[in-house]
C-alpha positions in Angstrom: 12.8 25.4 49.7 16.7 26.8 48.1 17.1 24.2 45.3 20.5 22.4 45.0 22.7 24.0 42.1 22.5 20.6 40.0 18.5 20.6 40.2 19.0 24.7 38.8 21.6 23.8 36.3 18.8 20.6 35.1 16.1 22.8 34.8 17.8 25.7 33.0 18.9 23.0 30.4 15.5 21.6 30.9 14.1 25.6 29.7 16.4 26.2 27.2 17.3 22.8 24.7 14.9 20.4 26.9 12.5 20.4 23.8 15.2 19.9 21.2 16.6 17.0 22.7 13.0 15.5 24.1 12.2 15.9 20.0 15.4 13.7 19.1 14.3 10.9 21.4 11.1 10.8 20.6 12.4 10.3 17.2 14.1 7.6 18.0 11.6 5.7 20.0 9.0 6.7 17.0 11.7 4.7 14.7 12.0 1.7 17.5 8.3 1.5 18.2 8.2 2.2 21.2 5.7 5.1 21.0 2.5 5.8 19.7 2.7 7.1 16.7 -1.2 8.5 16.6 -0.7 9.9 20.3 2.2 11.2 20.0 1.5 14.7 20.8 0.3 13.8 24.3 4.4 13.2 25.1 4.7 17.3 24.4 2.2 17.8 26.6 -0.9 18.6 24.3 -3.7 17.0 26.0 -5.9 14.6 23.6 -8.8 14.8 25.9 -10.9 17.5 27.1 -10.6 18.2 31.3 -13.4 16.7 33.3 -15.6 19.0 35.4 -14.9 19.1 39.0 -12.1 17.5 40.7 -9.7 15.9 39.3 -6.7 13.2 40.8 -3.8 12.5 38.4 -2.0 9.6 39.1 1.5 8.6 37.1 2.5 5.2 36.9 5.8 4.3 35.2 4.5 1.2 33.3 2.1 -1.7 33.1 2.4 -3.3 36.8 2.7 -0.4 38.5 -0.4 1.2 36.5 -2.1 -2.4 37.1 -1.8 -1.7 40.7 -3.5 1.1 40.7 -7.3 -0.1 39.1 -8.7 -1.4 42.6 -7.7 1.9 44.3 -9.0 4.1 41.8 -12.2 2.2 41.8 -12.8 2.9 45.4 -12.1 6.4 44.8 -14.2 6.8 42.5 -17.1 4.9 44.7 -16.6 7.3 47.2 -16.7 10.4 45.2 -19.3 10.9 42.8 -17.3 14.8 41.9 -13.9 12.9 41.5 -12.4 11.9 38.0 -9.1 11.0 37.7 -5.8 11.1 35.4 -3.7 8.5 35.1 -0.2 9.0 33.2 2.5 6.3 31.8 5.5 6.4 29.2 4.8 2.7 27.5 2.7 1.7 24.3 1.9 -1.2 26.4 0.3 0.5 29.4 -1.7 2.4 27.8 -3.2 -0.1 25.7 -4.3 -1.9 29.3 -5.3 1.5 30.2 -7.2 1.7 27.7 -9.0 -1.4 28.1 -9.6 -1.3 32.0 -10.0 2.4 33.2 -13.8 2.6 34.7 -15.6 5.5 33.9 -14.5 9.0 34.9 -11.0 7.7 34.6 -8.8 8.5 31.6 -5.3 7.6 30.6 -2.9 10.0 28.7 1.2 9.7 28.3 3.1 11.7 30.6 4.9 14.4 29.0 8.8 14.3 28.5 10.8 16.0 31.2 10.6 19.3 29.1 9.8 22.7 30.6 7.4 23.2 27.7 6.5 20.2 27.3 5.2 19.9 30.9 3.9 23.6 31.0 1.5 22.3 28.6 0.6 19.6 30.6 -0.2 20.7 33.6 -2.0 24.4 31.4 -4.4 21.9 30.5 -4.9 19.0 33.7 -4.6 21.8 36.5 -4.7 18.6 38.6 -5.9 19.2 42.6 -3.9 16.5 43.3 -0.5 14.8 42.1 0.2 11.3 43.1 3.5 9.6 42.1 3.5 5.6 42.3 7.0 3.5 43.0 9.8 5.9 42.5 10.2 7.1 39.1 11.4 10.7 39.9 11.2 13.2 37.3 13.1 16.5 37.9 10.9 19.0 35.8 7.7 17.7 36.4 7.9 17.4 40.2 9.3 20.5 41.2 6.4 22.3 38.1 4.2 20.8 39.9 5.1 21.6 42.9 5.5 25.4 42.1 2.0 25.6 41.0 1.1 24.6 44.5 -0.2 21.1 43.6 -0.1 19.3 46.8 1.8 15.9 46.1 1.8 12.4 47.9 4.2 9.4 46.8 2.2 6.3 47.6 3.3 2.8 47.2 6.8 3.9 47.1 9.5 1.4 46.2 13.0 1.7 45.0 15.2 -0.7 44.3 19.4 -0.8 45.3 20.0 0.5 41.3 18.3 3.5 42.0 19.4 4.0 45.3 22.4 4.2 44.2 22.2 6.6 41.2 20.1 8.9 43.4 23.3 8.6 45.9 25.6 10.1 43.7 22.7 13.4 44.0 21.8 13.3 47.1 21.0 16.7 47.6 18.8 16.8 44.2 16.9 13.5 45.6 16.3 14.8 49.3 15.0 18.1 47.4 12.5 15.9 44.9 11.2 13.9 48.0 10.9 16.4 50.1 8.0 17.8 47.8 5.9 14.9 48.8 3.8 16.2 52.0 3.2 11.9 52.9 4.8 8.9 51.6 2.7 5.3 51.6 6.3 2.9 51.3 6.1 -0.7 49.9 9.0 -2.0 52.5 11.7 -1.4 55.1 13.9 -1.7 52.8 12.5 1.1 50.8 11.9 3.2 53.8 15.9 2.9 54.4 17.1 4.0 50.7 14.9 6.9 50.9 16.1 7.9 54.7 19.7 7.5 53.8 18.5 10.1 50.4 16.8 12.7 52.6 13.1 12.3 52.8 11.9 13.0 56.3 11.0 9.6 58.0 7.9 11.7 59.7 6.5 11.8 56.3 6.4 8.1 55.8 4.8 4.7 56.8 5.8 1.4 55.8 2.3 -0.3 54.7 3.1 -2.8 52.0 2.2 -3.1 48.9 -0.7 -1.9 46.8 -0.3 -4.9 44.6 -1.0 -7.2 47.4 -4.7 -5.3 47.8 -5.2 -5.1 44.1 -8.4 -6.9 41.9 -7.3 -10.1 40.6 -6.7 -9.8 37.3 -9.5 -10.6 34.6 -10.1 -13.2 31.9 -12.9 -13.4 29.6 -15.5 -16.5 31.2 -15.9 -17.6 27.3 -12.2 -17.8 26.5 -11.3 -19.7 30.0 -14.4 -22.2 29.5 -13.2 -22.8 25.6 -9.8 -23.4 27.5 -10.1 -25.4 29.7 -12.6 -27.8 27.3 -9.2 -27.7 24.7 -7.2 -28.9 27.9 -9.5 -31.7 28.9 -8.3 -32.2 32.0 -4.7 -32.4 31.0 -2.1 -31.3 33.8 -0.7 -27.7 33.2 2.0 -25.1 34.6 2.8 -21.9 33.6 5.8 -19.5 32.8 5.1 -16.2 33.2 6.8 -12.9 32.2 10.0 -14.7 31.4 13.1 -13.0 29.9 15.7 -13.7 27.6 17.9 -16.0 28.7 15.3 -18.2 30.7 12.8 -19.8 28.2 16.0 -22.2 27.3 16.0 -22.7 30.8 12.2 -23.5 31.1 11.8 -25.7 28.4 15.0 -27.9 29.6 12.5 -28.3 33.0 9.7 -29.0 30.5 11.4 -31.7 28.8 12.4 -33.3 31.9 9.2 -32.8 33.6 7.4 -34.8 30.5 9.7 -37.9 31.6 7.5 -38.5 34.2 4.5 -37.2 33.1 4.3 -37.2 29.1 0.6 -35.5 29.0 1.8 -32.4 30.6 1.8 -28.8 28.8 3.5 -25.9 29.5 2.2 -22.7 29.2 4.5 -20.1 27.7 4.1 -16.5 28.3 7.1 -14.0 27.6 7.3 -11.2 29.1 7.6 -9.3 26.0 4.7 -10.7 23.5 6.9 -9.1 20.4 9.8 -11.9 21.2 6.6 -14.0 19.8 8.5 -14.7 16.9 11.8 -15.5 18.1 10.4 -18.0 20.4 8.4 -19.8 17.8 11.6 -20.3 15.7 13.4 -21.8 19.1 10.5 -24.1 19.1 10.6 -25.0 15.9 13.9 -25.6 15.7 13.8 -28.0 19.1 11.4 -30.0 17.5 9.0 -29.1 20.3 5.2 -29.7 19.1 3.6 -26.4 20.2 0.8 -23.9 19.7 0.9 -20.5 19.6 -1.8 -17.6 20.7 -1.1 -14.9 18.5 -1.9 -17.1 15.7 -5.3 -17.8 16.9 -4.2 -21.2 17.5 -5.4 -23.6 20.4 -3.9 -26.0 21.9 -4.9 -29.6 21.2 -3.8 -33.0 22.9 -0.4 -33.4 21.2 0.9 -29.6 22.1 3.6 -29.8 24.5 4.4 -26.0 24.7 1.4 -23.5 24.6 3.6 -20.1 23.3 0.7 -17.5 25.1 2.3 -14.2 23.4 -0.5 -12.0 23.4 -0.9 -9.0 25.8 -3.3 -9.0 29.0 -4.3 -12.7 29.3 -2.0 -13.2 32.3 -5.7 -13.6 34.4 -6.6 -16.5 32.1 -3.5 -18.1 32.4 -3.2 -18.1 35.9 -6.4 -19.4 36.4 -5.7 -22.6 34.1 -2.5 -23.4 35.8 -2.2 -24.3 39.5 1.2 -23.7 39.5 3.4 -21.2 38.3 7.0 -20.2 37.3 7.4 -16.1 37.7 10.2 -15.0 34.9 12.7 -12.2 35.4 14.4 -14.3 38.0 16.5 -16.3 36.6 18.4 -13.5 35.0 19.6 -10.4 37.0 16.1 -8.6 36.0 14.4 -8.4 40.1 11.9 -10.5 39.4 8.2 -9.5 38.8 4.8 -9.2 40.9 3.9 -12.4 42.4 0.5 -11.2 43.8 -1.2 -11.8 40.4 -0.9 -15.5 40.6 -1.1 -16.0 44.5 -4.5 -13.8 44.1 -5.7 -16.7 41.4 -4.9 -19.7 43.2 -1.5 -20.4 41.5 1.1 -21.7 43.7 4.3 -19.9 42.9 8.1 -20.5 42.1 10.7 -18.1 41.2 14.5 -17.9 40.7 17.2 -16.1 43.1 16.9 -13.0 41.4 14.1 -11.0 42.9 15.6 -7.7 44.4 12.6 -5.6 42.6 9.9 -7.6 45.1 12.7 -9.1 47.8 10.2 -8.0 50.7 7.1 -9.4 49.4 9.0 -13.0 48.6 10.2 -13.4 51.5 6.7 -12.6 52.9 5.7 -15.4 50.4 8.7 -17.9 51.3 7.8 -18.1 54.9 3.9 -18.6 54.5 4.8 -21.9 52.3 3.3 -19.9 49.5 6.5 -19.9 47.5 9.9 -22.1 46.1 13.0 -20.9 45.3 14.1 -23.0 41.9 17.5 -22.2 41.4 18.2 -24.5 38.1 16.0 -26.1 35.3 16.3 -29.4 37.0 15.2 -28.1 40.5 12.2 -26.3 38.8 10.8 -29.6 36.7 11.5 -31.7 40.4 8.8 -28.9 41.7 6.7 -29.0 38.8 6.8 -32.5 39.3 6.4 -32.4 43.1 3.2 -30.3 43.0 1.5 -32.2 40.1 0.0 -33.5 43.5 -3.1 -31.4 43.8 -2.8 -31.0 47.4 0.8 -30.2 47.8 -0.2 -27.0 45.1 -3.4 -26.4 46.5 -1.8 -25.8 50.2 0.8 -23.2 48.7 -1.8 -21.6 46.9 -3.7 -21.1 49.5 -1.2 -19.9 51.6 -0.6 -17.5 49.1 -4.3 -16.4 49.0 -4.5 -15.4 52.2 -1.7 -13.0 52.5 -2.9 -11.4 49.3 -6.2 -11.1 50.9 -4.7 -9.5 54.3 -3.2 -6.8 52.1 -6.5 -5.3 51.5 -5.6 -2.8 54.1 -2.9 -1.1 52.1 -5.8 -0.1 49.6 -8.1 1.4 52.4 -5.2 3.4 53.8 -4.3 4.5 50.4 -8.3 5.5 49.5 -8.1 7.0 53.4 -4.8 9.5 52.7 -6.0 10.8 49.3 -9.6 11.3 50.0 -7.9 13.4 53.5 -5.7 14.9 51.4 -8.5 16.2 48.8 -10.9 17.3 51.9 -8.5 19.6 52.8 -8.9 21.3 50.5 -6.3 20.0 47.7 -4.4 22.9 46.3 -2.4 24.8 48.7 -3.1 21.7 51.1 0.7 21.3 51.3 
């Protein structure tokens, strides 16, 4: 397969000054904290960990959802193959830290390496994977086509992109039909998906439109102690939640909250944002609103006169959606796309979102016409649901609804355990 002249010219740069410029980012990120400063070596490639025995399947997952959506299929995989262990890659301090925390045995988490010839030589010296399996759509030039010359057979599975990178891939076309094209099978999240990467050049005989992994995905966890201490502290109080919200939006949320206590002054919201290090800057908001609140990362809990529980920890989302039966899902009320609505709808917690939700548009609309889910377009339309489904019934029919076509995606799991087990029977390397 000729590569186009751009992908040559890339990975000539890539080769030559790759690792000097990979060294001043990571410098920079270092300085903004947004790497690791004790594993930093494992974004030159250098392995921390030894290789397992045996096979081995590396997964790379750009960040914490996508990595998230992962667990339940590598579980199976691992169920089925007692000579299996597998890899799983992502670039965020964040992710890794879940990772970390939730990988079962025979499973290990390292950073991916930057998109540096050496950098990735070293990787993959070390892995010598049997198989490669991209998640979503994050396509690195250097790694992919490394990977691909050493004759590790590759599959893209839950494959999503969204119309931003549609449209920066368009202006490459030839580059992006190339990348794809190394993938021998595609597993694609929508139609909509399956259309940007048609129009980019990926053979439509190589994929099937399934759905999402997320939707098959184990319901996140919570700790039984920390939910039963909880739920005593709540005592029975009514509760919603805001999840993974954004700049821009708690302002918006807590103008719902305040209505929303007009007609039902006991009420407590439940404050997660999306990024627990705004923890501070939202305390001072709070503050400063004269709002009486509590906040997590203090060790605080909250007691009968909180109004505003300010959850900014990492990994409780499973706790919180499991004390409130109804929830607000953030990065949707500002241009963002919106983020997974499958976690709640797998814990029974009816769901409402903003108009901005291009990153899961498929899946909400999915959501929408099941009566599983309510567009809230302004604060006061979101404290008239809040208000609305206060009735136990009205939120437990949603959530329900929602429960059910989480529990129908099951399937996209088993046909993702089916391809790569298939794939690794055939003898993985080579297997192109």
């Amino acid at each position: 397969m000729a590569q186009p002249l751009a992908l040559r010219l890339y990975l000539a740069w890539s080769a030559r000054r790759g690792t000097r410029f990979a060294e001043r980012k990571l410098e920079d990120r270092l300085a903004a904290g947004k790497e690791d400063r004790a594993r930093v070596d494992e974004r030159r490639g250098n392995a921390s960990l030894p290789r397992p025995e045996g096979k081995l399947v590396w997964f790379h997952a750009a960040s914490v959802g996508e990595s998230l959506a992962l667990l339940e299929l590598i579980r199976q995989l691992l169920d089925a193959r007692d000579d299996l262990s597998i890899l799983v890659t992502t670039g965020t301090v964040t992710s890794a830290a879940l990772m970390g925390e939730r990988l079962p045995e025979r499973a290990v988490h390292q950073y991916v390496p930057l998109d540096a010839r050496d950098y990735v030589t070293h990787f993959l010296d070390h892995w010598q994977p049997d198989l490669a399996i991209w998640t979503e759509s994050e396509l690195w030039p250097c790694l992919i086509e490394t990977t691909a010359g050493r004759d590790i057979p590759m599959l893209l599975i839950n494959a999503r992109m969204s119309k931003a990178s549609h449209d920066k891939w368009r202006f490459l076309r030839r580059v992006a039909r190339h990348l794809l094209n190394r993938f021998s099978h595609a597993l694609v999240q929508d139609d909509l998906t399956e259309i940007y990467l048609r129009r980019l050049g990926l053979s439509p005989d190589r994929m099937e439109v399934t759905g999402t992994l997320k939707e098959g995905a184990a319901a996140l966890p919570a700790d039984e102690g920390v939910l039963s201490r909880m739920r005593a502290d709540l005592a029975g109080r009514p509760v919603w939640l805001a999840a993974s919200t954004h700049p821009g939006e708690e302002e918006k949320v807590l103008e719902a909250h305040r209505a929303a206590l007009k007609a039902n002054p006991r009420l407590l919201l439940i404050l997660v944002p999306r990024h627990p290090d705004r923890g501070d800057d939202l305390a001072g908001m709070l503050e400063r609103d004269g709002w009486s609140y509590a906040r997590r990362s203090a060790g605080a809990h909250p007691s009968g006169q909180t109004q505003v529980y300010l959850a900014d920890t990492v990994g409780e989302l499973g706790l919180w959606y499991r004390l409130a039966p109804i929830s607000f899902i953030g990065g949707s009320w500002e241009p963002i796309g919106g983020h997974n609505p499958f976690e709640p709808a797998a814990l029974g917690s009816a769901i409402l979102h903003g108009p901005y939700v291009t990153n899961f548009v498929d899946i909400y609309q999915r959501l929408t016409e099941a009566r599983a889910a309510r567009l809230v377009s302004a604060p006061q339309s979101l404290a008239a649901a809040v208000n609305d489904l206060m009735s136990p019934d009205r939120a437990a029919a949603m959530a329900h609804a929602a429960w059910e076509l989480v529990s129908a995606g099951a399937d996209v799991t088993d046909r993702s355990v089916d391809l790569v087990l298939d794939r690794l029977d055939q003898g993985g390397r080579g297997a192109r």
